[in-house]
ZAMARGU-4260 file (C-alpha; in steps of 0.2 Angstrom, whole numbers, plus 5000, padded with zeros to 4 digits):
<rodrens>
0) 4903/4790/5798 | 4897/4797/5816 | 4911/4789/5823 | 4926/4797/5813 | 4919/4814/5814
5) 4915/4816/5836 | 4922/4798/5844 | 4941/4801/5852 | 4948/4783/5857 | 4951/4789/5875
10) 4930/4791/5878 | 4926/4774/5870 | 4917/4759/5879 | 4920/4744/5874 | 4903/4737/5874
15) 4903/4719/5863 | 4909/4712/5848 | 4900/4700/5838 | 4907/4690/5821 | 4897/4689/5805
20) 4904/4679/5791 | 4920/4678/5800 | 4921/4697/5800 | 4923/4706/5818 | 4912/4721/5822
25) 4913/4729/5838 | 4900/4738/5848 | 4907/4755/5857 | 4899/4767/5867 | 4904/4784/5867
30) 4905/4799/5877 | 4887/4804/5872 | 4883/4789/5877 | 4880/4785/5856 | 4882/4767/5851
35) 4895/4766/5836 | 4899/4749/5826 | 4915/4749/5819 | 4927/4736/5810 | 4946/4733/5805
40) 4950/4748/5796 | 4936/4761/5801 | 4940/4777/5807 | 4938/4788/5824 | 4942/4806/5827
45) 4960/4803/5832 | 4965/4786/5824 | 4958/4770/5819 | 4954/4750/5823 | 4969/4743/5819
50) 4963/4722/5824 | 4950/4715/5832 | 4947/4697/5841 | 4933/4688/5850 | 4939/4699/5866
55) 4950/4715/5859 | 4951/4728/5849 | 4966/4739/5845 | 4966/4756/5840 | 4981/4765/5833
60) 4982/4783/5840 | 4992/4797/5830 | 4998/4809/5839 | 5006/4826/5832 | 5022/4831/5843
65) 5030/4848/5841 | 5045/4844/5833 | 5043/4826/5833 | 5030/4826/5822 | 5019/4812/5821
70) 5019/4797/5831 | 5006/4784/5833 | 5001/4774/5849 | 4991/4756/5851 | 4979/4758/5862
75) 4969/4740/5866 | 4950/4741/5873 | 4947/4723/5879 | 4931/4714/5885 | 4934/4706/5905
80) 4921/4696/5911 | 4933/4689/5924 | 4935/4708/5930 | 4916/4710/5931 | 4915/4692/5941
85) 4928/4698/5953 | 4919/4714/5958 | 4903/4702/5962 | 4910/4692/5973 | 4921/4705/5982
90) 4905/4714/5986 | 4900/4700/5995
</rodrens>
């Protein structure tokens, strides 16, 4: 999968996410400016997509620490329209 082998959760978009057969899929743009679909479970370089809703999805990050050794992280990507709305109107 493209996405697991070059796509670090930090240089993801968050593009869309649609739901098929009540399975969510998400559209994410990477730093290549790539399109990559993933779901619950798939991998990227540095972790993988933990859940998914109609405006989120979470990715858990592991990280290796010297010492610590590994911890993970969830990071959430969400989809704003509100944000988008607001930037129109305060261009005004």
């Amino acid at each position: 999968d493209a996405a697991e082998r070059s796509a670090m959760i930090d240089g993801l978009e968050l593009e869309g996410i649609v739901v098929a057969q009540g399975v969510f899929k998400a559209l994410l743009k990477g730093p290549d400016t790539r399109p990559y679909v993933v779901g619950i479970g798939d991998k990227v370089y540095d972790g993988e997509v933990v859940a998914m809703d109609k405006n989120s999805v979470s990715f858990k990050k592991s990280l290796t620490v010297a010492l610590a050794g590994q911890k993970d992280r969830v990071i959430i990507k969400t989809l704003n329209p509100e944000e988008e709305e607001m930037n129109e109107k305060s261009d005004k």
